[in-house]
Rosetta silent file (secondary structure, phi, psi, omega in degrees, C-alpha in Angstrom):
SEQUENCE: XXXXXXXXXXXXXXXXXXXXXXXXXXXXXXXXXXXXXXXXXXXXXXXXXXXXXXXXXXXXXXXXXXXXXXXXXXXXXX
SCORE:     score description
SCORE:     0.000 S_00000001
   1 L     0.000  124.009 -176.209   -4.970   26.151   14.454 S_00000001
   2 L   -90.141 -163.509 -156.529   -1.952   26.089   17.419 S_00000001
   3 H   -91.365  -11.038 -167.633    0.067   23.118   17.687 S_00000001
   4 H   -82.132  -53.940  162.253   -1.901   21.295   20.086 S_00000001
   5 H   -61.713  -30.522 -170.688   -4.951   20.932   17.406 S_00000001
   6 H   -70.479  -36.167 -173.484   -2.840   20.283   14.866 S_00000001
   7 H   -70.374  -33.045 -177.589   -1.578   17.358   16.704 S_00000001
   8 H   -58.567  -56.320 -160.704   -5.051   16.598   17.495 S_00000001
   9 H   -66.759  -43.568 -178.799   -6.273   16.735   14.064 S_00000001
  10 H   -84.976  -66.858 -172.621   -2.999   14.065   12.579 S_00000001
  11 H   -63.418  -12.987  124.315   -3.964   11.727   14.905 S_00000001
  12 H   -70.662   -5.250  171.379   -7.197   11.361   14.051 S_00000001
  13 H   -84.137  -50.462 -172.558   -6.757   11.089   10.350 S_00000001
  14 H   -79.583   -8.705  149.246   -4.025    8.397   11.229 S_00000001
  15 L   -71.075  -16.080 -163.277   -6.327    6.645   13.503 S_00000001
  16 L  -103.118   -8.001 -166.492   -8.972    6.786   11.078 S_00000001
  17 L   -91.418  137.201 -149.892   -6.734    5.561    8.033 S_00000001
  18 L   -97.702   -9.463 -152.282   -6.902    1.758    6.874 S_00000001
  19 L  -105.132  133.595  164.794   -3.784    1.970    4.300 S_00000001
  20 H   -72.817  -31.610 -169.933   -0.175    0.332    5.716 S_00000001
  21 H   -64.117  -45.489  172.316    1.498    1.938    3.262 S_00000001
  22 H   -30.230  -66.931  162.484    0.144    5.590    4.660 S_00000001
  23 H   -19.565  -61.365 -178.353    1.446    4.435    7.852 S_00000001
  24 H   -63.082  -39.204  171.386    4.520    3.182    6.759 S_00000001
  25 H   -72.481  -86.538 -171.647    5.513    6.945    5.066 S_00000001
  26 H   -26.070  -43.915  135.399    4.514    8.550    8.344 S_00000001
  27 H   -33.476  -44.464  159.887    6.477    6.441   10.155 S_00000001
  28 H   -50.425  -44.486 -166.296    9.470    6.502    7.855 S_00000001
  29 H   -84.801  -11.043 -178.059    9.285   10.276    8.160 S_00000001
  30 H   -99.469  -44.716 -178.359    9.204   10.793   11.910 S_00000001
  31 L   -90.164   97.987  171.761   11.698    7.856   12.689 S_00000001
  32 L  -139.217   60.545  153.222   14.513    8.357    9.919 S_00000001
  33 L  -112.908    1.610  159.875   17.193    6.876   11.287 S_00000001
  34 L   -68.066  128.504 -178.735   15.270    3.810   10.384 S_00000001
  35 L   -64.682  140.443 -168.182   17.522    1.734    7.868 S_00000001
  36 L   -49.147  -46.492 -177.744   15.887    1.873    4.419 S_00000001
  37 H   -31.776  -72.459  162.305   16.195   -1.767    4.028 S_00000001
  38 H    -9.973  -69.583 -163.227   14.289   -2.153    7.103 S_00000001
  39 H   -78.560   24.515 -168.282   11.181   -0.174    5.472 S_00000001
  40 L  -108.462  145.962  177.439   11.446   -2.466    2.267 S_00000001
  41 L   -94.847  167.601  171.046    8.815   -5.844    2.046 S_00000001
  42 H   -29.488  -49.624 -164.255    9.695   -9.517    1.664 S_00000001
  43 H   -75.242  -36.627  166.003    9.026   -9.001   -2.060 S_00000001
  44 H   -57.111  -54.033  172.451   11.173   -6.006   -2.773 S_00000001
  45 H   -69.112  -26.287 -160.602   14.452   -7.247   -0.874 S_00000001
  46 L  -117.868   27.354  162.554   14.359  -10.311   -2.768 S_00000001
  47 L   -79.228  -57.626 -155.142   13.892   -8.538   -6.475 S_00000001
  48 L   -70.435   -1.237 -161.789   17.147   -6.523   -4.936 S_00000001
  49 L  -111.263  -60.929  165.124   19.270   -9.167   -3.515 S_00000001
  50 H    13.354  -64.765 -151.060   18.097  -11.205   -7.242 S_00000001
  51 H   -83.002  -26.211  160.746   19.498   -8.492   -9.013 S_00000001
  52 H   -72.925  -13.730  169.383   22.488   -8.713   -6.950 S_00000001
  53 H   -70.494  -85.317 -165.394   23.115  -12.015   -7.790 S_00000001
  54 H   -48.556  -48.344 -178.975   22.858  -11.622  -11.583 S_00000001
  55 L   -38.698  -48.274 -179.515   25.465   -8.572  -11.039 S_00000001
  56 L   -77.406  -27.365 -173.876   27.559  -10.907   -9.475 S_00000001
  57 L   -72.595   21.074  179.401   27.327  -13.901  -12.151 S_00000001
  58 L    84.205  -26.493 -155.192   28.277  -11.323  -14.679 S_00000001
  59 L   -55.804    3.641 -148.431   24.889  -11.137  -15.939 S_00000001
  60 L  -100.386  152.763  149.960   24.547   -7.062  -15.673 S_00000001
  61 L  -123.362  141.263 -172.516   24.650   -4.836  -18.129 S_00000001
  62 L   -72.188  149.082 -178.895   26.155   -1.192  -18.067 S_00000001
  63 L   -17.553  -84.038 -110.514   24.582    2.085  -17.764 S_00000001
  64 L  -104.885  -23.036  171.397   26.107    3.406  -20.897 S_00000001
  65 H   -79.001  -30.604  165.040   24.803    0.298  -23.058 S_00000001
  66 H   -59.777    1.872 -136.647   21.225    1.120  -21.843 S_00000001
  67 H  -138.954  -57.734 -177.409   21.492    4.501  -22.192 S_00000001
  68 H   -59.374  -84.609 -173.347   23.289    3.998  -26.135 S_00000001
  69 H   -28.619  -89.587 -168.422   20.657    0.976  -26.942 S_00000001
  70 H   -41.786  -33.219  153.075   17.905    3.161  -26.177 S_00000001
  71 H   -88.568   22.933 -177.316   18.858    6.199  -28.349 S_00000001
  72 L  -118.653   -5.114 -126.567   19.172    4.391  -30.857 S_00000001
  73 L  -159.347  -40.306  150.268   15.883    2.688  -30.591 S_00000001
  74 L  -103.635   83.671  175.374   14.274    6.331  -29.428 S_00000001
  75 H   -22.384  -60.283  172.143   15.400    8.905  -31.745 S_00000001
  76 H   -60.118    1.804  178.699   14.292   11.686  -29.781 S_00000001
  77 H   -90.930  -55.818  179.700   16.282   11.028  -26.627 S_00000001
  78 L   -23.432    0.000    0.000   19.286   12.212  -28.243 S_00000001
Protein backbone atom coordinates (compact mmCIF):
# COMPACT_ATOMS: atom_id res chain seq x y z
CA UNK A 1 0.00 0.00 0.00
CA UNK A 2 1.93 3.61 -1.06
CA UNK A 3 1.11 6.56 0.83
CA UNK A 4 -1.62 7.79 -1.17
CA UNK A 5 -3.89 4.56 -0.18
CA UNK A 6 -2.88 4.65 3.03
CA UNK A 7 -4.22 8.06 3.32
CA UNK A 8 -7.15 6.86 1.52
CA UNK A 9 -7.80 4.01 3.69
CA UNK A 10 -7.52 6.51 7.39
CA UNK A 11 -9.94 8.56 6.09
CA UNK A 12 -12.38 6.31 5.54
CA UNK A 13 -12.20 4.51 8.81
CA UNK A 14 -12.35 8.11 10.40
CA UNK A 15 -15.25 9.02 8.32
CA UNK A 16 -16.88 5.91 9.08
CA UNK A 17 -16.20 6.09 12.99
CA UNK A 18 -19.09 7.32 15.43
CA UNK A 19 -16.77 7.54 18.74
CA UNK A 20 -15.56 11.42 19.83
CA UNK A 21 -13.19 10.10 21.85
CA UNK A 22 -11.45 8.17 18.62
CA UNK A 23 -11.49 11.48 17.10
CA UNK A 24 -10.31 13.33 19.82
CA UNK A 25 -6.83 10.91 20.03
CA UNK A 26 -6.40 11.41 16.31
CA UNK A 27 -6.66 14.80 16.57
CA UNK A 28 -4.54 15.18 19.67
CA UNK A 29 -1.89 13.24 17.77
CA UNK A 30 -1.65 15.16 14.52
CA UNK A 31 -2.14 18.68 16.19
CA UNK A 32 0.19 18.44 19.40
CA UNK A 33 0.89 21.66 20.07
CA UNK A 34 -2.65 21.60 21.25
CA UNK A 35 -2.60 22.55 25.10
CA UNK A 36 -3.53 19.44 27.11
CA UNK A 37 -5.99 21.33 29.07
CA UNK A 38 -7.63 22.23 25.95
CA UNK A 39 -8.24 18.34 25.10
CA UNK A 40 -9.68 17.81 28.74
CA UNK A 41 -13.94 17.90 29.20
CA UNK A 42 -16.04 20.16 31.42
CA UNK A 43 -16.03 17.26 33.90
CA UNK A 44 -12.36 16.52 34.14
CA UNK A 45 -11.09 20.28 34.54
CA UNK A 46 -13.37 20.73 37.30
CA UNK A 47 -12.30 17.29 39.33
CA UNK A 48 -8.65 19.08 38.65
CA UNK A 49 -9.19 22.61 39.52
CA UNK A 50 -11.40 20.77 42.86
CA UNK A 51 -8.42 19.10 43.75
CA UNK A 52 -6.60 22.24 43.47
CA UNK A 53 -8.59 23.88 45.79
CA UNK A 54 -8.39 21.25 48.55
CA UNK A 55 -4.39 21.51 47.96
CA UNK A 56 -4.73 24.94 48.58
CA UNK A 57 -7.03 24.80 51.87
CA UNK A 58 -4.43 22.48 53.23
CA UNK A 59 -6.56 19.60 52.71
CA UNK A 60 -3.80 17.38 50.65
CA UNK A 61 -2.04 14.79 51.73
CA UNK A 62 1.66 13.78 50.81
CA UNK A 63 3.00 11.28 48.52
CA UNK A 64 5.07 9.61 51.13
CA UNK A 65 1.94 9.20 53.61
CA UNK A 66 0.10 7.34 50.76
CA UNK A 67 2.78 5.49 49.74
CA UNK A 68 3.71 4.48 53.88
CA UNK A 69 -0.28 4.03 54.66
CA UNK A 70 -0.55 1.68 51.96
CA UNK A 71 2.38 -0.67 52.84
CA UNK A 72 1.31 -1.02 55.74
CA UNK A 73 -2.17 -1.92 54.83
CA UNK A 74 -0.61 -4.13 51.69
CA UNK A 75 2.10 -6.21 52.95
CA UNK A 76 3.35 -7.19 49.74
CA UNK A 77 4.15 -3.76 48.34
CA UNK A 78 7.09 -3.56 50.43
Amino acid sequence: MNISEAKKELVKLILATEEEAVLDQIRDFLQPERDWWDRLDAREKLAIEDGVRQLDAGLGVPHESVVRSLKEKYMFLK
